[in-house]
MIDREN-477267 format. One record per atom (N, C-alpha, C, CB): residue number from 1; atom name; z negated, y negated, x negated. Coordinates in steps of 0.2 Angstrom, whole numbers. Atoms other than C-alpha are relative to their C-alpha. Glycine has a CB too. Example, Ala and Ser with C-alpha at 12.3 -4.5 7.8 and 13.67 -1.06 7.14 Angstrom:
MIDREN-477267
  resi  name     up  north   east
     1     N      0      6     -4
     1    CA    -39     22    -62
     1     C      0     -6     -4
     1    CB     -6      0      5
     2     N      1      6      4
     2    CA    -36      5    -68
     2     C     -3     -5      4
     2    CB      7     -2     -2
This chain:
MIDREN-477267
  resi  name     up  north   east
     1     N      2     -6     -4
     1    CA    467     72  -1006
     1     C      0     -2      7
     1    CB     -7      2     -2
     2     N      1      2     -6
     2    CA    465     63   -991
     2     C      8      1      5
     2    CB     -2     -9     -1
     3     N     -7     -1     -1
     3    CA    484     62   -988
     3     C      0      7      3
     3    CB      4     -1     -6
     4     N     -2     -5     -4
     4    CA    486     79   -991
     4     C     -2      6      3
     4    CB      3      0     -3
     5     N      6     -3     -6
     5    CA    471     86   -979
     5     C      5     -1      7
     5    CB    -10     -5      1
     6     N     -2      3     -4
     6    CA    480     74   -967
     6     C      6      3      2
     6    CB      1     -6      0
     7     N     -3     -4      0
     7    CA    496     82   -970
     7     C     -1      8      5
     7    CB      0     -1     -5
     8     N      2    -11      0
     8    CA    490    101   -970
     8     C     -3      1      6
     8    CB     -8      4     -7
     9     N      5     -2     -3
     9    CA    478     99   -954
     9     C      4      7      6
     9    CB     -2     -6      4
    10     N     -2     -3     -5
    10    CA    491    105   -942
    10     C      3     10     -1
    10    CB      8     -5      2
    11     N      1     -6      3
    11    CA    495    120   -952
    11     C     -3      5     -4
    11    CB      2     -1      0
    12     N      6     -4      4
    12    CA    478    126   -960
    12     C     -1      5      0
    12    CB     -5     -2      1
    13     N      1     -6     -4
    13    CA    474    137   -949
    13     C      5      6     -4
    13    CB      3     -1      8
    14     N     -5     -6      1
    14    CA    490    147   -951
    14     C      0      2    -10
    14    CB      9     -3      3
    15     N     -2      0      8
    15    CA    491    145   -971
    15     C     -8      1     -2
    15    CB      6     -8     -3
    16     N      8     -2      5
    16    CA    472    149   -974
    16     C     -3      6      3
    16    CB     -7     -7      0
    17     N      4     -5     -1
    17    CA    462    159   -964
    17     C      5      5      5
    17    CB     -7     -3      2
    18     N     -7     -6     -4
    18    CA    478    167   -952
    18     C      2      6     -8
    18    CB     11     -7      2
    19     N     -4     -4      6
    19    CA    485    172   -970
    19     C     -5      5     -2
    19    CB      3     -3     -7
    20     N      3     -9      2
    20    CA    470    183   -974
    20     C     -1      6      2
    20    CB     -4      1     -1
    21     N      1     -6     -4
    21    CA    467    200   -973
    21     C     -5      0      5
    21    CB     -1      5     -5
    22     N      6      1     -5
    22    CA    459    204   -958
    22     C     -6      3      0
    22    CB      1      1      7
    23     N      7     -3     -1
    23    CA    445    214   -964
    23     C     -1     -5     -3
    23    CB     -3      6     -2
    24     N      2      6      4
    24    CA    442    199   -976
    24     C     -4     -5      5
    24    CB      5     -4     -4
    25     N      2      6     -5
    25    CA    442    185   -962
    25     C     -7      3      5
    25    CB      9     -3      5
    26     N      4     -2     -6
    26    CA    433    196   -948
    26     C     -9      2     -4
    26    CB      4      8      3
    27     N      8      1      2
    27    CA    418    199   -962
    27     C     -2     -8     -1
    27    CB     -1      4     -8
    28     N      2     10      1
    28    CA    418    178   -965
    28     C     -2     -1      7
    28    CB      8     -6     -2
    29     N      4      0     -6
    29    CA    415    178   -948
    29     C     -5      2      1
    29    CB      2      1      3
    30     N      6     -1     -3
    30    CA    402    189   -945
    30     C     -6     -3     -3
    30    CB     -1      7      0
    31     N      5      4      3
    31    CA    393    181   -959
    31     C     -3     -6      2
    31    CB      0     -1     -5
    32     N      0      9     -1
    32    CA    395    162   -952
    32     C     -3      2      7
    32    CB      9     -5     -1
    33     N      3     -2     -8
    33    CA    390    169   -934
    33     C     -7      4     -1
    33    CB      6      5      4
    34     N      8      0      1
    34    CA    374    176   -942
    34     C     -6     -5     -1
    34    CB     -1      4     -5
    35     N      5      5      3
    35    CA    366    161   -949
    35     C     -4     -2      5
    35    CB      2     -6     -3
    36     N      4      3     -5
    36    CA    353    156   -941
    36     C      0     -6      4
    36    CB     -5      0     -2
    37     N     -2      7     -4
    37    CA    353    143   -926
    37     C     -6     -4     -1
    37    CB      1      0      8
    38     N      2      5      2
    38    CA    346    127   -929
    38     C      1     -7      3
    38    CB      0      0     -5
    39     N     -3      5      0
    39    CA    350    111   -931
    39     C      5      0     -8
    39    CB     -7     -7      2
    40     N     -4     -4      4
    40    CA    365    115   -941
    40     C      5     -7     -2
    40    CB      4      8      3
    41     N     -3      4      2
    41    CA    376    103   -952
    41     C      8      4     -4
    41    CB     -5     -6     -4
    42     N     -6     -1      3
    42    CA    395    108   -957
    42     C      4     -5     -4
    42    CB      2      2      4
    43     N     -3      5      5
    43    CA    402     99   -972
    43     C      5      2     -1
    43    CB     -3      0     -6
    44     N     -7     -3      1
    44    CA    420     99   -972
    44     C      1      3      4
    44    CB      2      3     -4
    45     N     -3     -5     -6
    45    CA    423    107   -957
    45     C      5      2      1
    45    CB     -1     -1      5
    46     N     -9     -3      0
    46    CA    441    106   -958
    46     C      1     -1      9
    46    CB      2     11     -3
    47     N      1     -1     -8
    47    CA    447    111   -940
    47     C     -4      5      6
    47    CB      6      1      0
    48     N      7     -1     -4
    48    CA    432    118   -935
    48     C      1      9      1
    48    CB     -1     -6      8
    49     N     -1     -7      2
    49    CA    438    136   -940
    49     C     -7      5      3
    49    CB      0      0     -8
    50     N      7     -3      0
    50    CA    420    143   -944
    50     C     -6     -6      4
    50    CB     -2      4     -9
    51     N      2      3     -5
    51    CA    413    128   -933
    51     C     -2      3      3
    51    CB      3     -3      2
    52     N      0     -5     -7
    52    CA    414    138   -918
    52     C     -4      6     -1
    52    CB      8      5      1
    53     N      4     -8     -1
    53    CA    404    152   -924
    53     C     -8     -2     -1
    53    CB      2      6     -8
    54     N      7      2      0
    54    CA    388    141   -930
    54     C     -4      0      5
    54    CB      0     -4     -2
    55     N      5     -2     -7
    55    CA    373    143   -918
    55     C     -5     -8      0
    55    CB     -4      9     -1
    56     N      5      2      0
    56    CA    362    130   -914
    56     C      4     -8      4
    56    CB     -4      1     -7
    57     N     -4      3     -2
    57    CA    364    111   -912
    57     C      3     -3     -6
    57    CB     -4     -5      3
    58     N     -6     -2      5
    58    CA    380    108   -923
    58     C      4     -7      0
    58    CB      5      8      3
    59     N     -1      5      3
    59    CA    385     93   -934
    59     C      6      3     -4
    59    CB     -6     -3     -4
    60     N     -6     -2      6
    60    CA    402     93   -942
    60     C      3     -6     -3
    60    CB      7      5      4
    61     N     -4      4      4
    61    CA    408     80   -955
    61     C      8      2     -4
    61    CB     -4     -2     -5
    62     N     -8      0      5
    62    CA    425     79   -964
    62     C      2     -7     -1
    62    CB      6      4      4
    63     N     -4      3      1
    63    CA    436     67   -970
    63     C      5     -1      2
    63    CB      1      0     -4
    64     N     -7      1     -3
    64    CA    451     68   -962
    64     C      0      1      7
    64    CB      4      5     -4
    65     N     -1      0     -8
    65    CA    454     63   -944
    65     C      3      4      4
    65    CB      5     -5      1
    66     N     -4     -1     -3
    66    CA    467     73   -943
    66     C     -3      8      2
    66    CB      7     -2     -3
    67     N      6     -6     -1
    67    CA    455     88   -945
    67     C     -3      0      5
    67    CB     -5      2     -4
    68     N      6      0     -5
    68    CA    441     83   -934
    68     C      4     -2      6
    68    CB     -7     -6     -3
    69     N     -3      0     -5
    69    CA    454     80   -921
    69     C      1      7      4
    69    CB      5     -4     -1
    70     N     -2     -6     -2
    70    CA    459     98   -920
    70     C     -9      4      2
    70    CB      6      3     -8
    71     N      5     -4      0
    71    CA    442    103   -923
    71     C     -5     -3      9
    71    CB     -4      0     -8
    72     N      2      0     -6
    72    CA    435     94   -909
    72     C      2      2      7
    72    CB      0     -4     -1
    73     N     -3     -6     -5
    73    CA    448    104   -896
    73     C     -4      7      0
    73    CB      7      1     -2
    74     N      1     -5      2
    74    CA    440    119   -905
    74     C     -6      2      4
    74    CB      0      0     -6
    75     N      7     -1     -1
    75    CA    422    116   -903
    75     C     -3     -8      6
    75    CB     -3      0    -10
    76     N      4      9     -2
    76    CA    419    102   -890
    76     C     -8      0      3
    76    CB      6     -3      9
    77     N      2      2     -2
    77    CA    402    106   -889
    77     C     -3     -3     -6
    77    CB     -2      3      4
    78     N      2      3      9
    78    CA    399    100   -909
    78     C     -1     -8      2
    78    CB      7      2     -7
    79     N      0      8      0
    79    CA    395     81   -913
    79     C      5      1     -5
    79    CB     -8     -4     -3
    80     N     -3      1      5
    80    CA    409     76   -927
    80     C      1     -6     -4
    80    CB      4      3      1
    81     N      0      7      5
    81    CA    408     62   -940
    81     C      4      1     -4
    81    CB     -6     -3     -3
    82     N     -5     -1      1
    82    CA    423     58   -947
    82     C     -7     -6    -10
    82    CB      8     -3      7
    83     N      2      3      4
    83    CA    416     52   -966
    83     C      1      2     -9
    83    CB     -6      1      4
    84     N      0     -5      6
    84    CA    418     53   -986
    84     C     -4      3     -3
    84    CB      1     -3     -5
    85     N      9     -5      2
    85    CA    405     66   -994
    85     C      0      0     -7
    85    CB     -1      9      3
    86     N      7      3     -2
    86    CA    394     62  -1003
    86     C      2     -9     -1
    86    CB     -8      2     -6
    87     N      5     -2     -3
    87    CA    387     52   -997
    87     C     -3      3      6
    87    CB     -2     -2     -2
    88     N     -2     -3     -5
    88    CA    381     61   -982
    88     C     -4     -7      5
    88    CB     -2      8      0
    89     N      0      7     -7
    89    CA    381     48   -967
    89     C     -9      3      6
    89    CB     11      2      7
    90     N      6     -3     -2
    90    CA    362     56   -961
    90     C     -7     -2     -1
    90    CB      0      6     -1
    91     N      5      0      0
    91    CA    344     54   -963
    91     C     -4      6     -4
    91    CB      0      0      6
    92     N      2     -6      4
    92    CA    334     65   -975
    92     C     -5      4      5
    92    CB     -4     -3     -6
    93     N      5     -6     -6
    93    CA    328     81   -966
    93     C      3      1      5
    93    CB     -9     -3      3
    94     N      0      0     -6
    94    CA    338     78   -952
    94     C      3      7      2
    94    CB      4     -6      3
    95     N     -3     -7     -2
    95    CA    345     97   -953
    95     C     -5      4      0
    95    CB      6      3     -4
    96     N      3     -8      1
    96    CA    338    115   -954
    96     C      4      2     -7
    96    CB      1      7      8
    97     N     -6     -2      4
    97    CA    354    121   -963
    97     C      6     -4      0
    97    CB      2      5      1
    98     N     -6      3      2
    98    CA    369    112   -971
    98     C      3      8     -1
    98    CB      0     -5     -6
    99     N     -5     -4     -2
    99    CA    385    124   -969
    99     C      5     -4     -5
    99    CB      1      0      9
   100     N     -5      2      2
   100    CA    399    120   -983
   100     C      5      5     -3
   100    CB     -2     -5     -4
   101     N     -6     -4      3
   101    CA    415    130   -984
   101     C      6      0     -1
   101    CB      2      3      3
   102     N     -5      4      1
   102    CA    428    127   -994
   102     C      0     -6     -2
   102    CB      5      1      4
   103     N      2      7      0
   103    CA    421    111  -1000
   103     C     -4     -1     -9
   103    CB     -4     -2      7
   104     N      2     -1      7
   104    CA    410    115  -1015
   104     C      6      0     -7
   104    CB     -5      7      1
   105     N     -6     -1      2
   105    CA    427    121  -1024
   105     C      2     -2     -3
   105    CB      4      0      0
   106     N     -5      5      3
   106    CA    435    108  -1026
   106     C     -2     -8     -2
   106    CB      4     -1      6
   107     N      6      4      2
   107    CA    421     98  -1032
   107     C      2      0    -10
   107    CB     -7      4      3
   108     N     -4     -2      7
   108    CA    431     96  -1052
   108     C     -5      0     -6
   108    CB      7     -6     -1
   109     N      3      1      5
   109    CA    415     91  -1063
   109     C     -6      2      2
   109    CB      1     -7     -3
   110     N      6     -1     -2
   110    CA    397     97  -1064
   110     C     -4     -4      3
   110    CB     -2      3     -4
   111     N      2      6     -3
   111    CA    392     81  -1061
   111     C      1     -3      7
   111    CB      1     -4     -3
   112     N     -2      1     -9
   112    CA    400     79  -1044
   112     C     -2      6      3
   112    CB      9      0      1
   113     N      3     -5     -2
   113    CA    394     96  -1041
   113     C     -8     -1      4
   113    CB      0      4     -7
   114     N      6      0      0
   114    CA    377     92  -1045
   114     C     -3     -7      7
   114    CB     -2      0     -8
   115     N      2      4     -4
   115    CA    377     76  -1032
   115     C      1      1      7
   115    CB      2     -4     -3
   116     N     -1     -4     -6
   116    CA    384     88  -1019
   116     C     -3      1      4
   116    CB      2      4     -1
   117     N      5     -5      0
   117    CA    372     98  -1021
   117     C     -9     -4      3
   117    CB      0      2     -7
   118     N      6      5      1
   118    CA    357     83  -1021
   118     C      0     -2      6
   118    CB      1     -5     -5
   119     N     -1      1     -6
   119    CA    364     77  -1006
   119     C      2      2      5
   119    CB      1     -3      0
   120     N      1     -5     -6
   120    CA    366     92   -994
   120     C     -5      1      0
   120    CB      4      4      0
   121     N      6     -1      2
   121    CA    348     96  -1001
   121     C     -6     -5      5
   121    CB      0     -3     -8
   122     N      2      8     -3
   122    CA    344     76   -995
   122     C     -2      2      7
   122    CB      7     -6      1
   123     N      1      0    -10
   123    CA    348     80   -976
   123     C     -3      5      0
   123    CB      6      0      6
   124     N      1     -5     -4
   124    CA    345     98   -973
   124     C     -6      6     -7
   124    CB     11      4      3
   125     N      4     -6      0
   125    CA    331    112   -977
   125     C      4      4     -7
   125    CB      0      4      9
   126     N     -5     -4      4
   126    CA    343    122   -986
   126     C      7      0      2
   126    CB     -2      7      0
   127     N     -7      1      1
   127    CA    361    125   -989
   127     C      2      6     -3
   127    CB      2     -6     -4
   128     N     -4     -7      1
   128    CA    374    140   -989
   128     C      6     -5     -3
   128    CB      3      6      9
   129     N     -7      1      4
   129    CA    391    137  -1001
   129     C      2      6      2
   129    CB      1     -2     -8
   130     N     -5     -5      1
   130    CA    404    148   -995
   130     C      6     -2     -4
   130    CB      1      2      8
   131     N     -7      3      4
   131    CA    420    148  -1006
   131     C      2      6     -3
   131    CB     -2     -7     -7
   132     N     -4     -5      0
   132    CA    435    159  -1011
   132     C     -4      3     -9
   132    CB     10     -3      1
   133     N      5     -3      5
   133    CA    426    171  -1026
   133     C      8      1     -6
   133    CB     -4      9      4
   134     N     -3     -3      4
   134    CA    432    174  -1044
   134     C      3      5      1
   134    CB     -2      0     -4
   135     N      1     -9      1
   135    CA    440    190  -1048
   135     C      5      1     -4
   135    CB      3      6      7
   136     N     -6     -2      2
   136    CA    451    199  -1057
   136     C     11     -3     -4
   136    CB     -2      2      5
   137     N     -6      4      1
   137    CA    468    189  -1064
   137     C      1     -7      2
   137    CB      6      3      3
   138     N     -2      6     -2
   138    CA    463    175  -1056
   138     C     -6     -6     -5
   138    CB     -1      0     10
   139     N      4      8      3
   139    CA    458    156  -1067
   139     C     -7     -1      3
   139    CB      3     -7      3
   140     N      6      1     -1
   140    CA    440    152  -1066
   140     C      4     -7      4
   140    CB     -5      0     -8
   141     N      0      7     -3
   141    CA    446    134  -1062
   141     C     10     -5     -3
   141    CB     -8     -4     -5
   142     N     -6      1      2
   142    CA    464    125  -1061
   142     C      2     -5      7
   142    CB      5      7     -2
   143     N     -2      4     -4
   143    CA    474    113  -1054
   143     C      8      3      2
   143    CB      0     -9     -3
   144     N     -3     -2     -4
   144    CA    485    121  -1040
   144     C      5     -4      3
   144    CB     -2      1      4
   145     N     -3      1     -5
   145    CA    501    117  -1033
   145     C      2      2      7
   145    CB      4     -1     -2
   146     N     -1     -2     -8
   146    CA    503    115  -1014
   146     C      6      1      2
   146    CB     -3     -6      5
   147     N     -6      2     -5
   147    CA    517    115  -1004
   147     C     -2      0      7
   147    CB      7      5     -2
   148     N      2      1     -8
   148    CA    516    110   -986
   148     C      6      1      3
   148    CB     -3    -10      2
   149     N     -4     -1     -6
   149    CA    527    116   -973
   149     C      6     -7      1
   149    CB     -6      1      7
   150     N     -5      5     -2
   150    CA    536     97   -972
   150     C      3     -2     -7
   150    CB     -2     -7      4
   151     N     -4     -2      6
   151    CA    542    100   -989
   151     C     -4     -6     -7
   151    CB      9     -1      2
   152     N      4      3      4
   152    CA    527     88   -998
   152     C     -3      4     -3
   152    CB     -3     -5      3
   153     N      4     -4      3
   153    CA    518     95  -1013
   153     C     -4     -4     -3
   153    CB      3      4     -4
   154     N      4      3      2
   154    CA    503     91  -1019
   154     C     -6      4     -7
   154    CB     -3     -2      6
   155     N      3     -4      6
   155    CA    491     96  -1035
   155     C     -8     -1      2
   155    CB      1     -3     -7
   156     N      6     -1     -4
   156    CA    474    102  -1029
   156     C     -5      2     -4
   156    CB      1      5      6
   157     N      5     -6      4
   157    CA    458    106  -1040
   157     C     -5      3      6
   157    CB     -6     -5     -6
   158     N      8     -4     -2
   158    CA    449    120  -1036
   158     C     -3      7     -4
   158    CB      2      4      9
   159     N      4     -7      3
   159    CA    436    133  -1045
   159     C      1      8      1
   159    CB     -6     -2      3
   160     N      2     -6     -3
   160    CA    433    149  -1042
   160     C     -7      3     -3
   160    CB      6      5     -2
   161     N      5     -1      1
   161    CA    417    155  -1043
   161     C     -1      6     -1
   161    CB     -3     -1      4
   162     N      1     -7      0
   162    CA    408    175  -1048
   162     C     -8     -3      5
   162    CB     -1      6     -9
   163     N      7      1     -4
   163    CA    392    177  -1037
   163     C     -5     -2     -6
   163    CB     -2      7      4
   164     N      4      2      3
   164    CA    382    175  -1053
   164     C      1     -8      0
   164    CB      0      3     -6
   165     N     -4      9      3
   165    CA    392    159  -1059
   165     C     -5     -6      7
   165    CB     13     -1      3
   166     N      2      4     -5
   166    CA    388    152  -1040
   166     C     -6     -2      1
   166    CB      1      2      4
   167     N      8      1      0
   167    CA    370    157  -1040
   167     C     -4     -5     -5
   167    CB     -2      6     -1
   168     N      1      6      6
   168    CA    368    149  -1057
   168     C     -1     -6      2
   168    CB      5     -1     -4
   169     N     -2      7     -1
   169    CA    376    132  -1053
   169     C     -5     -3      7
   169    CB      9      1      1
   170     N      4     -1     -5
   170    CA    366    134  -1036
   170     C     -8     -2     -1
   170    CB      1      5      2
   171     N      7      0      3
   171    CA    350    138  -1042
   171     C     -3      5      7
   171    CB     -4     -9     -3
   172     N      0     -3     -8
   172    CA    352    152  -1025
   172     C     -1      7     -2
   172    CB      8      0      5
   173     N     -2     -5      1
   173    CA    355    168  -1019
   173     C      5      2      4
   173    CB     -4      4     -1
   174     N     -5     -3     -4
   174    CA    370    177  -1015
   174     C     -2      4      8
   174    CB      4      5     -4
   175     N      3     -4    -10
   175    CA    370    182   -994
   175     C      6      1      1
   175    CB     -5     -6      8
   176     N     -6     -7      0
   176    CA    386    188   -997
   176     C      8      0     -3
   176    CB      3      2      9
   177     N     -4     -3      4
   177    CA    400    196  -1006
   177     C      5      4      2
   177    CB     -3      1     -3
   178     N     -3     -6      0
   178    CA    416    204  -1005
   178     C      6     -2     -2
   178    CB      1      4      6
   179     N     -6      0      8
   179    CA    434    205  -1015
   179     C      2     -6      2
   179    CB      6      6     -1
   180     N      1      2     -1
   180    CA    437    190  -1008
   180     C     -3     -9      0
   180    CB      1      5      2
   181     N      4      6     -1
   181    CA    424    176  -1005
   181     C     -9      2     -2
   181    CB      2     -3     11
   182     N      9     -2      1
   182    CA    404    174  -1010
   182     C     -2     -5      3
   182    CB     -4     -1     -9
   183     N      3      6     -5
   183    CA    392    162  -1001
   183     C     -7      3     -4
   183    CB      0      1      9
   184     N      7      0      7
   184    CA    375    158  -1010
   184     C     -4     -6      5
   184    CB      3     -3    -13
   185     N      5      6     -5
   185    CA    361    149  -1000
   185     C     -7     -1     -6
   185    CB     -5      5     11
   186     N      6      4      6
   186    CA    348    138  -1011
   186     C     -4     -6      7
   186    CB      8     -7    -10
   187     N      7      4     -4
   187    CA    332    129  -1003
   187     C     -2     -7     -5
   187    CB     -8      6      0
   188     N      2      8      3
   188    CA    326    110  -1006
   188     C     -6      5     -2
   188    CB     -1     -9      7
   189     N      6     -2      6
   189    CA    312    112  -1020
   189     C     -5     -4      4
   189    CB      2     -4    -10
   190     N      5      7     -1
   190    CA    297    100  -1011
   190     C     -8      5     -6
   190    CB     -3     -2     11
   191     N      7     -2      5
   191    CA    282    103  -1024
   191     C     -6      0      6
   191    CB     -3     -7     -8
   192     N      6     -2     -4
   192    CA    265    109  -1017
   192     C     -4     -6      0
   192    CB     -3      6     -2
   193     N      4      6     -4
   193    CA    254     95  -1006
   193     C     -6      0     -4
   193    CB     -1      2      8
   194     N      5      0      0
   194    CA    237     92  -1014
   194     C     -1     -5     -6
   194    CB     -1      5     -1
């Protein structure tokens, strides 16, 4: 995977979120530019896409250099830690909101899921999964072939989620929905003090 993130950085952009429909992309945005400001953490940030729209003071990890190189042009007033996830490279509590788009997805077993989850939980208050939505003709879950523009191909797991499915697995609620993509925000559990 690492490879082929490294590969793909230069042309993400164009081949992910260029390719979609623009009412699709322009509602992804407005939702990722609503969240509240904070002290905000971005998991997988990629090239710092929906980076740019997060409000507050703004953390972006990834794995791949070749991402957080691009994204750092993007967003130069973000911090960015180049790092594998999980686990997350932070302090417990140190966020308001964790931010992961396009990252939960490709998460292949429930158990990797559930440690995802545990430790985005770790650092930050609560946590939004944004990720491309089940629908219609398309696999719940499969392994994808890529092709990259320099003529390398690679096999990619990734999910597809329904808004229930997400919520479920979450233990959230959807904050938004369209033919398209879902996003589902779930709060750290702390039991009552006494």
């Amino acid at each position: 995977m690492r490879e082929y993130y490294a590969r793909r950085a230069v042309e993400y952009d164009a081949t992910s979120w260029d390719a979609l429909d623009p009412v699709e992309r322009e509602a992804v945005e407005r939702f990722v530019a609503a969240l509240a400001p904070g002290r905000v953490l971005d998991i997988g940030c990629g090239t710092g896409y929906l980076t740019c729209l997060l409000r507050g003071s703004v953390v972006a990890v990834d794995q791949s250099e070749e991402m957080l190189a691009l994204a750092r042009q993007r967003v130069p007033g973000a911090e960015f830690v180049r790092a594998d996830v999980p686990p997350l490279p932070f302090a417990d509590g140190a966020f308001d909101l964790a931010f992961a788009s396009g990252v939960y997805s490709h998460l292949e077993t429930p158990g990797e899921r559930a440690v995802f989850l545990a430790e985005a939980l770790r650092v930050a208050q609560e946590l939004v999964v944004l990720d491309q939505a089940r629908r219609s003709g398309r696999e719940s879950e499969l392994w994808e072939l890529r092709r990259l523009r320099d003529g390398s191909e690679y096999r990619v797991f990734k999910r597809y989620f329904t808004a229930d499915e997400l919520m479920s697995e979450l233990d959230g609620l959807a904050v938004f929905t369209s033919a398209e993509f879902v996003a589902v925000r779930t709060t750290r559990f702390e039991p009552p003090r006494g």
